[in-house]
C-alpha positions as CSV (number, residue, x, y, z in Angstrom):
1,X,-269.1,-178.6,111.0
2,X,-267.6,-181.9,110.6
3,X,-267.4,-183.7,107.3
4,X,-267.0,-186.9,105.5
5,X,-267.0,-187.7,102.0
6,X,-268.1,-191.5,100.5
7,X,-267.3,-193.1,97.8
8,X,-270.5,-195.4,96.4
9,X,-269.2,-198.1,97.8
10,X,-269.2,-196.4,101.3
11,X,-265.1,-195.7,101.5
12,X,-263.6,-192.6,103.2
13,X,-262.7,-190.3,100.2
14,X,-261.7,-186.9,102.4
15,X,-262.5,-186.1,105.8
16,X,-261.8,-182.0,107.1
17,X,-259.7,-181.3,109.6
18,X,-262.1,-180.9,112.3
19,X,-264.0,-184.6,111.9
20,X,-260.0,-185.3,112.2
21,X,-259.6,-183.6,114.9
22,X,-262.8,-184.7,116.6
23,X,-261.9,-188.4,116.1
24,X,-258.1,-188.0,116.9
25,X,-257.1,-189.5,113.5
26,X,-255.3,-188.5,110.4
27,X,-256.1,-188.8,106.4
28,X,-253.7,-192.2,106.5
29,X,-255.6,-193.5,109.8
30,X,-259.3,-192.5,107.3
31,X,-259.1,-192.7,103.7
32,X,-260.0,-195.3,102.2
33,X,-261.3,-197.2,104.8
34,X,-265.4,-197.9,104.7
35,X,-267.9,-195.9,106.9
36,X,-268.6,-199.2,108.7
37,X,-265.1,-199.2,110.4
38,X,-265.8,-196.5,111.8
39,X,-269.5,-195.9,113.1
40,X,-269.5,-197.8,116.7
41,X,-271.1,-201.4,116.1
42,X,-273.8,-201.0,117.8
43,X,-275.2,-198.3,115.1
44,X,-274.5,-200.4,112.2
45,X,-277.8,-202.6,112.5
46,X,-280.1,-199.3,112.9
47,X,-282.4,-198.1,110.2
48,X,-280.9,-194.9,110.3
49,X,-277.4,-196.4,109.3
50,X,-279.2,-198.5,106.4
51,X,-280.8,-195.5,105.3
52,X,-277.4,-193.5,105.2
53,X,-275.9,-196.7,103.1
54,X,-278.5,-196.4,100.7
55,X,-278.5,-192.8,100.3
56,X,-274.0,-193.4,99.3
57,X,-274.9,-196.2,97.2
58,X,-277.1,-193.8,95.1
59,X,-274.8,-191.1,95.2
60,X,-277.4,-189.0,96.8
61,X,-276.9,-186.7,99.3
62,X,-277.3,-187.4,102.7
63,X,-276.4,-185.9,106.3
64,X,-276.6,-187.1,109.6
65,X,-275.2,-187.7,113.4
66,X,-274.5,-191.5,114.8
């Protein structure tokens, strides 16, 4: 399973080693950068990515694919 943790403010707080892997990056190329860096730009403007931003800014669970 892949994983990504969020701050509230939607910043990369840990990623595992297979999201790394999966995405060819490192923890220095990740952390600390914000979700939307990273989900493809087209995706951004969904309802499915607003309803993921909401769920981080409420510190609520949430899990999904893009």
């Amino acid at each position: 399973m892949l994983r990504l943790t969020l701050d509230a403010k939607g910043n990369v707080t840990s990623a595992n080693q297979k999201f790394l892997q999966q995405l060819s990056l490192s923890d220095k190329d990740i952390l600390a950068k914000h979700i939307s860096d990273l989900v493809p730009s087209n995706v951004r403007n969904t309802d499915h990515f607003y309803r993921m931003k909401q769920s981080v800014q409420a510190k609520a669970f949430w899990n999904g694919a893009f």
